[in-house]
N, C-alpha and C positions, 0 to 999 in steps of 0.2 A: 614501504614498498612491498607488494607482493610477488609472490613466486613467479607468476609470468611477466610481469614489469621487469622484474631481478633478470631472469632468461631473457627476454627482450634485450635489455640493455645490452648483456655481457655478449650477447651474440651479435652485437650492430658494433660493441666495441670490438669483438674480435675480427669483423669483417676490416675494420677500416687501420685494425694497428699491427695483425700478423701481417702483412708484406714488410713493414719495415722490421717489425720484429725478426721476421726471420734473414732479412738481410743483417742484422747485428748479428745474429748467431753464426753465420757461413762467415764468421770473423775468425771462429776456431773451430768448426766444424767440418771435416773433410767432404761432405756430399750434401746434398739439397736434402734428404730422407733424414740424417742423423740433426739436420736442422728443422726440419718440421718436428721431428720427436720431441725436440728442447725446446721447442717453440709450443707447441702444445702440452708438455709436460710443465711448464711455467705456468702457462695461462691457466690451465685447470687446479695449478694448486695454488697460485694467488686468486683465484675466483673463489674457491672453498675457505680460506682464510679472511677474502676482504669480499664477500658479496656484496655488499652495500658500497663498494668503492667509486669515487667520482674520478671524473677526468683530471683533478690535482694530485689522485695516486697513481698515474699510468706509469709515470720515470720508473716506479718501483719493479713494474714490469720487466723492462730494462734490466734491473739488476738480476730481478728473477732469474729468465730467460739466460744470461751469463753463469748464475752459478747453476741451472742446467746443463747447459755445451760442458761447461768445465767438469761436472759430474760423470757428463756422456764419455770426456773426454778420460778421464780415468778409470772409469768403467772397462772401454776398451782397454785402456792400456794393462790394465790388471790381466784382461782377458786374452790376451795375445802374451804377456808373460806365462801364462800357466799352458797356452797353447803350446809356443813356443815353435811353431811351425815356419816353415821357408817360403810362405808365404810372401807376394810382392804385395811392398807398401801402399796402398792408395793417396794416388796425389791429392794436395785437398784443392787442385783446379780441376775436379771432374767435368763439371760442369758451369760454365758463366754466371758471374751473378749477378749481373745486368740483362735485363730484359733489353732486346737492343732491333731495330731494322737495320738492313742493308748497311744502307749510308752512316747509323751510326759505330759500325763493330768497331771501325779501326780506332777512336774516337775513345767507347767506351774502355776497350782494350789497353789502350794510354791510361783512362784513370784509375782502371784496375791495376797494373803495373805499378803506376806511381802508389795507391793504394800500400801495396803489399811492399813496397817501399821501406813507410813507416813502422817506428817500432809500433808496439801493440797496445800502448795507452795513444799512445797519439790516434793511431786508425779508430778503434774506441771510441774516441773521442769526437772524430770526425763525423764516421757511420750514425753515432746519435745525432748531432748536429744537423748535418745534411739532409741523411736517410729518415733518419726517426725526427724530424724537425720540434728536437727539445730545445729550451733554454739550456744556458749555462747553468743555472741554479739547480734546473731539474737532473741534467746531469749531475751536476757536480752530488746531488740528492740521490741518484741511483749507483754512482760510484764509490761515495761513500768519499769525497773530495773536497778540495775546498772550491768555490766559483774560480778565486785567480789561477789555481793551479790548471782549469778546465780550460781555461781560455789561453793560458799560455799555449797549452797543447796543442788544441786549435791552431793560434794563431804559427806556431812553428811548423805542425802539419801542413797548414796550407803555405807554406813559405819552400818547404820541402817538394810539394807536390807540385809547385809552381816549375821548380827548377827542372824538376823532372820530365813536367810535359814543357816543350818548348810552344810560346803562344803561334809564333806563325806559322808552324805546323797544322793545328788545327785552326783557323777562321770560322766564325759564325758566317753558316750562309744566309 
């Protein structure tokens, strides 16, 4: 493959997998900005590593992308120890992470709720499933898991999430 086929590709890949990438990162990331950074700091150093990588490597992404936020995530934390300042916390709901109309906020609002619900391998788990529409395999491949333990998670997620939003609350219109 040559250099622009190589740029071609990673750039049609990154068009079509940062949304959901960056929706896994706003998993532990306080603002939309510290999750583009984790999201594009993954990509560019899994691209430098696996340039010739096909669509059977992307879950790795995944994982990439994770132990960025978590890097990001201790980064700061290192950095506001040595600040040390009185500083107020930032919420990590700055901002929605559902793209959403009118009609749907109150809606998305529920699955974000229930969302944030779950502990944090369960959401995890879900956010790839759903958002980043992996297999179980692939996850379980980016997590570093086994398949049953991925679909447990899953499967109690959405058992959790169920409980949480009540169905005839929301109807499909």
């Amino acid at each position: 493959m040559d250099s622009n086929h190589t740029d071609a590709h990673w750039r049609t890949c990154y068009e079509q997998l940062a949304p959901k990438l960056l929706l896994f990162a706003r998993q532990w990331l306080p603002s939309m900005a510290d999750a583009e950074d984790a999201v594009q700091n993954a990509f560019v150093r899994f691209w430098r590593h696996q340039p010739q990588a096909g669509a059977e490597h992307y879950p790795l992404l995944y994982a990439a992308v994770r132990t960025s936020a978590l890097d990001l995530i201790r980064s700061r934390d290192r950095r506001e120890k040595r600040e040390a300042d009185d500083r107020v916390d930032v919420s990590r709901a700055d901002t929605p992470v559902f793209d959403t109309t009118i009609d749907q906020r109150e809606h998305a609002e529920a699955v974000q709720a229930a969302l944030d619900q779950l502990p944090q391998a369960q959401r995890e788990v879900v956010v790839l499933k759903v958002w980043g529409e992996l297999t179980f395999a692939q996850i379980a491949q980016a997590l570093g898991e086994s398949i049953n333990t991925i679909a447990s998670r899953y499967r109690y997620a959405l058992e959790a999430m169920r409980r949480h939003i009540k169905p005839h609350d929301y109807e499909r219109v």
